[in-house]
FIDOTOR-654222 format. One record per residue (C-alpha): x, y, z. Coordinates in nm, 3 decimals. Example, Ala and Ser with C-alpha at 12.3 -4.5 7.8 and 13.67 -1.06 7.14 Angstrom:
BEGIN
        X        Y        Z
    1.230   -0.450    0.780
    1.367   -0.106    0.714
// end
This chain:
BEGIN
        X        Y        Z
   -2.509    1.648    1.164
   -2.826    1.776    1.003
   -2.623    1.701    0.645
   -2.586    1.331    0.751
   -2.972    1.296    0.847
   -3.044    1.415    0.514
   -2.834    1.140    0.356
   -2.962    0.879    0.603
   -3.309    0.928    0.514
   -3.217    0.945    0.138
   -3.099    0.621    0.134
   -3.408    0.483    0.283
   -3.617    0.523   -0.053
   -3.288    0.386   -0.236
   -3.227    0.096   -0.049
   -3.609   -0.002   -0.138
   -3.599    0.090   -0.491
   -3.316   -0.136   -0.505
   -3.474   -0.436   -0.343
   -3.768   -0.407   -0.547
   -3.567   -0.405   -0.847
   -3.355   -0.687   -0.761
   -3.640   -0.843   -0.634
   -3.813   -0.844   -0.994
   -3.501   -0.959   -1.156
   -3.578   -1.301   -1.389
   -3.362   -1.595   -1.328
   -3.246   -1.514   -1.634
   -3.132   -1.177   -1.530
   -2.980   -1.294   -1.263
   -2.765   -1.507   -1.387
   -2.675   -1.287   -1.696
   -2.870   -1.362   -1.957
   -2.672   -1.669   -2.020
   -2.894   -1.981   -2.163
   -2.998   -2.264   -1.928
   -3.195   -2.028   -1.669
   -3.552   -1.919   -1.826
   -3.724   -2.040   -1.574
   -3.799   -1.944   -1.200
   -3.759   -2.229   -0.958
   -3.572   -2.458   -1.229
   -3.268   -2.707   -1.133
   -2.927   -2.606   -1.303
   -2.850   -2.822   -1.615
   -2.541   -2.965   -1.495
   -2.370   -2.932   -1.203
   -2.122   -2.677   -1.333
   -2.351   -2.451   -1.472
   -2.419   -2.283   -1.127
   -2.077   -2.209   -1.084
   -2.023   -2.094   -1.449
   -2.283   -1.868   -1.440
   -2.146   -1.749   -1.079
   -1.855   -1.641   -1.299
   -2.025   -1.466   -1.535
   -2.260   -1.241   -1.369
   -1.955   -1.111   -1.068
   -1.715   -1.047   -1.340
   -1.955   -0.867   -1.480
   -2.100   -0.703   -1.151
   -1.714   -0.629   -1.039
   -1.607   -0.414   -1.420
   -1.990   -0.240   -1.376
   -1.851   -0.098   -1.045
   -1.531   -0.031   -1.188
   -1.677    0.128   -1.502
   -1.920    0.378   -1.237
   -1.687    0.472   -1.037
   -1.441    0.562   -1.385
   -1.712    0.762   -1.569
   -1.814    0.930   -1.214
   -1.446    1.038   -1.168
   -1.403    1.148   -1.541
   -1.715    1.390   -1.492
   -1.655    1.515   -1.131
   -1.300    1.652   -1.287
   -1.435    1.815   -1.577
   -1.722    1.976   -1.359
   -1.487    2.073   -1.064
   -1.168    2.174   -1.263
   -1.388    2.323   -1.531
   -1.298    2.706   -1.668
   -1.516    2.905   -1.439
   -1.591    3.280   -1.607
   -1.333    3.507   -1.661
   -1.043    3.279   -1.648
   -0.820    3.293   -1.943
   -0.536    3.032   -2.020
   -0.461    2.650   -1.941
   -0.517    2.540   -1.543
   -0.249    2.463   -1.375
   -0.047    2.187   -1.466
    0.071    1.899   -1.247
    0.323    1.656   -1.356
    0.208    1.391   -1.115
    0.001    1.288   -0.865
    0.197    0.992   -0.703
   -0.172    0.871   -0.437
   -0.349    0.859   -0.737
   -0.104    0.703   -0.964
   -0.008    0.466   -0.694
   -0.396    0.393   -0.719
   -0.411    0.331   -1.034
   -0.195    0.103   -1.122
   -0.230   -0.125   -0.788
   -0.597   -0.173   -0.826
   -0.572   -0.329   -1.185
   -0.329   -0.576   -1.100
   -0.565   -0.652   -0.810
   -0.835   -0.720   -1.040
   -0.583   -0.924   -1.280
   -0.521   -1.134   -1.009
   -0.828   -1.162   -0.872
   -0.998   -1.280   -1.195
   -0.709   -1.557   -1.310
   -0.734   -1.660   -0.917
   -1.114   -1.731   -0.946
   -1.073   -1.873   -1.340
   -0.853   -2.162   -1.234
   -1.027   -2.208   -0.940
   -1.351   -2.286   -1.111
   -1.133   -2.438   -1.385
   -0.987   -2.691   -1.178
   -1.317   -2.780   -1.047
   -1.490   -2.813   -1.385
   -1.190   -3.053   -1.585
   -1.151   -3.258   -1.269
   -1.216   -3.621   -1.429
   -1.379   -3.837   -1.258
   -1.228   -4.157   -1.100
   -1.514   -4.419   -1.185
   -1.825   -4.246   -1.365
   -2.144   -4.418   -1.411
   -2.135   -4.380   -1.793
   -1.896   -4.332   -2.006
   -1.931   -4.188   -2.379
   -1.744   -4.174   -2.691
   -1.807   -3.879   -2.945
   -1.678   -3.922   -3.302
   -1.683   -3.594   -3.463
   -1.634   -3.581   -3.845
   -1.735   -3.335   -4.116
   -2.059   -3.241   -4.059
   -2.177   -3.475   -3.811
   -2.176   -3.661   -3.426
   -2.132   -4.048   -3.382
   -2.202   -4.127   -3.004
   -2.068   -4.464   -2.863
   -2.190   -4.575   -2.539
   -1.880   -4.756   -2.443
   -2.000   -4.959   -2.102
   -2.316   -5.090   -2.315
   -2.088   -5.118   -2.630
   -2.349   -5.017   -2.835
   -2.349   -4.713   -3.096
   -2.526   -4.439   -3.231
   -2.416   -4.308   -3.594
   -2.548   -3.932   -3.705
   -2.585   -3.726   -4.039
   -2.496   -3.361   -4.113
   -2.843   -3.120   -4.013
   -3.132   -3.153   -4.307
   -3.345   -2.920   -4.436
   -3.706   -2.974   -4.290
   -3.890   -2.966   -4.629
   -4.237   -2.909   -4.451
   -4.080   -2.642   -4.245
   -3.972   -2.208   -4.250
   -3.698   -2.147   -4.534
   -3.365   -2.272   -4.352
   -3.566   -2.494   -4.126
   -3.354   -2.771   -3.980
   -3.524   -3.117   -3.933
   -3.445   -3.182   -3.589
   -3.603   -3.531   -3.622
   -3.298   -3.647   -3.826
   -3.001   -3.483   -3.604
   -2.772   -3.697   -3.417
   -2.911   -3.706   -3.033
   -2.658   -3.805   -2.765
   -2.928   -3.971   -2.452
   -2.742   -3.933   -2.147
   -2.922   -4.037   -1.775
   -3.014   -3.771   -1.516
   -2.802   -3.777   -1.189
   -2.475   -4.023   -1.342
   -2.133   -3.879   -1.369
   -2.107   -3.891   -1.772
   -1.700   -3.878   -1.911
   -1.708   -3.785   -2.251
   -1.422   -3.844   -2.422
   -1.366   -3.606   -2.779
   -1.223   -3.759   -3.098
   -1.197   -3.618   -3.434
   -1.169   -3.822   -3.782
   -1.051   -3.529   -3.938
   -1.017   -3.188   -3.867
   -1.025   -2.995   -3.581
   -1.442   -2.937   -3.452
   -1.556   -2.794   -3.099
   -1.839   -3.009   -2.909
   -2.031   -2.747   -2.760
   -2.410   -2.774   -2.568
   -2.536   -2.458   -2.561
   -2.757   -2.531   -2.226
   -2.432   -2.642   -2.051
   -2.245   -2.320   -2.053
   -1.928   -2.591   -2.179
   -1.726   -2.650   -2.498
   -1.449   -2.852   -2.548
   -1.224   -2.856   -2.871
   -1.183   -3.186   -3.068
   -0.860   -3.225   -3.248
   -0.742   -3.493   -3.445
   -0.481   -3.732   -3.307
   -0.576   -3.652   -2.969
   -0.865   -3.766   -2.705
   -1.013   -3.449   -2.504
   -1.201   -3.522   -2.188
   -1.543   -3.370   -2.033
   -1.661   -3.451   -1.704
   -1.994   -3.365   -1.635
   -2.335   -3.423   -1.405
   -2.674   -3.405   -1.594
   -2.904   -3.256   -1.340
   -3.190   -3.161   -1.552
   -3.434   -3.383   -1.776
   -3.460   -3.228   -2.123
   -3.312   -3.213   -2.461
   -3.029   -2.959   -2.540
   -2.917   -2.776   -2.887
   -2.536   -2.910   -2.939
   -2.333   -2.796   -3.219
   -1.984   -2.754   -3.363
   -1.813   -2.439   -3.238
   -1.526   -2.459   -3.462
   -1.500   -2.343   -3.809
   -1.450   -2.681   -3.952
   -1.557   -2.686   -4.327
   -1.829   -2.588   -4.601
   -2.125   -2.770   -4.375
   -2.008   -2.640   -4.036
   -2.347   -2.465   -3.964
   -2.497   -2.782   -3.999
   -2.291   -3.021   -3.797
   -2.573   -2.998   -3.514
   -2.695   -3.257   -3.239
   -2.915   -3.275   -2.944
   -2.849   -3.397   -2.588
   -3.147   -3.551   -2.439
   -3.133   -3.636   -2.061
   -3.405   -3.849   -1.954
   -3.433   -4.128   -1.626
   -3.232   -4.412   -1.586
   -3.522   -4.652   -1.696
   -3.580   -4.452   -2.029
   -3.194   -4.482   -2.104
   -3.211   -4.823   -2.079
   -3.475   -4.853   -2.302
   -3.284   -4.601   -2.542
   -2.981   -4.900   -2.486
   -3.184   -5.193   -2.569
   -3.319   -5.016   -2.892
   -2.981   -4.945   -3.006
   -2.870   -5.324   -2.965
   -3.204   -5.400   -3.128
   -3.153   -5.215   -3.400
   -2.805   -5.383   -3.433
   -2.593   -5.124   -3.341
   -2.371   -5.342   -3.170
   -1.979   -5.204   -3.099
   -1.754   -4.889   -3.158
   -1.737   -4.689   -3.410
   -1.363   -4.574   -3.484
   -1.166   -4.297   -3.630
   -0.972   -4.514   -3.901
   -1.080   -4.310   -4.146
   -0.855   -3.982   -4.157
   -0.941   -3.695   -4.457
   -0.524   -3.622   -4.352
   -0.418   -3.965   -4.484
   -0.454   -3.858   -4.833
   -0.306   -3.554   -4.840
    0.096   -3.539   -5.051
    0.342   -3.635   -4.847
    0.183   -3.891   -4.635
    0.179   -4.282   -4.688
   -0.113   -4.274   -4.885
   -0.064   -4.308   -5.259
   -0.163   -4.006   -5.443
   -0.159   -4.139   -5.767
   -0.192   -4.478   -5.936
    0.140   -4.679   -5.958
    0.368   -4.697   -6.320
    0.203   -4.309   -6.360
// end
């Protein structure tokens, strides 16, 4: 009894060091250090980030427990089963312990299991498609650069590989010049992938999401912008000599500013869809395209 009033008034002082730490935990602490949560008090970027980030941080949470309670058992047998003084010789030797073996091999396959169960869950939820979205976007990727067609206003927005910002640090990208996708806060936005010629990855950082873009084949993301801002974007996929430079920015913004983004395309006279005729794979031997002038 008087053992068990010792440990109930030791955990007093380390249940409140524990709430105080917790309690001084950043956003971005709490949800792992992952980007898209700086900021106390801020909405979630999309509304899949929340549940990504959910992810994250108990995965993480559930193999820290897993990891303590390891290392404590590794050092409670080498203190407890350690040679005391004057013993001589090997300890005895068991062949097996059958409880403990039991143990572990159940409780990984519980964890297995537990972790694919909660992947496709959140999997499921995040490549859903939706049935009618407000807007709907095409993305041309192509070596090094984004073109964005906004296929309901059938307008277009063309972009070049990153630039060196000559007024800028060594390395400096001009961010002016990179191709910006403007997508409306609060609309269900399908994005559908293409590639002109090799495989590329569309990836915004902020949205915890990447999708790969392969040739010959139209990829799908289904997303909610729930945050106005602009967003780094890149290519995650090795795709070629320029690859760090195949950059864009998402910029969410009202409904009334993408309209006025829409009208400045059509102004501008980008007017239409741009394709994927052209195909780097169409003149490589052994395809119909001639690889050498004719009578040759």
């Amino acid at each position: 009894m008087r053992n068990n009033h010792r440990l109930r008034w030791a955990a007093i002082p380390l249940a409140a060091t524990l709430a105080v730490v917790l309690a001084g935990c950043t956003q971005a602490q709490l949800h792992g250090f992952l980007p898209g949560f700086e900021e106390e008090g801020e909405t979630a970027v999309t509304n899949h980030t929340d549940r990504i980030a959910g992810l994250w941080t108990t995965s993480w949470i559930v193999l820290l427990i897993v990891g303590l309670i390891t290392w404590g058992l590794i050092i409670w047998t080498i203190v407890v089963y350690r040679r005391r003084k004057g013993q001589t010789g090997l300890p005895v030797q068991l062949r097996y312990n059958m409880p403990i073996e039991i143990f572990y091999t159940v409780v990984p396959l519980i964890l297995v299991i537990g972790f694919f169960a909660f992947t496709v869950r959140d999997q499921v939820a995040i490549e859903a498609r939706y049935d009618n979205p407000d807007v709907t976007i095409g993305v041309q990727a192509k070596q090094w650069a984004w073109d964005f067609n906004y296929v309901d206003e059938n307008v277009y927005s063309p972009g070049i590989q990153g630039q060196l910002d000559p007024n800028g640090e060594t390395g400096a990208i001009n961010q002016s010049e990179l191709p910006v996708l403007v997508l409306p806060v609060n609309k269900t936005i399908e994005i559908a992938l293409e590639s002109r010629d090799v495989i590329h990855s569309f990836w915004v950082i902020d949205f915890l999401y990447k999708k790969d873009i392969i040739p010959d084949r139209t990829n799908y993301m289904s997303v909610t912008p729930e945050r106005i801002g602009t967003f780094a974007g890149k290519c995650a996929e090795l795709c070629g000599e320029y690859h760090s430079l195949m950059l864009f920015n998402v910029k969410v913004v009202s409904q009334s500013d993408y309209d006025t983004y829409i009208a400045s395309l059509r102004t501008a006279g980008n007017v239409g869809q741009l394709d994927n005729q052209f195909d780097r794979n169409q003149n490589q031997p052994g395809t119909s395209a001639p690889t050498a002038p004719e009578g040759n």
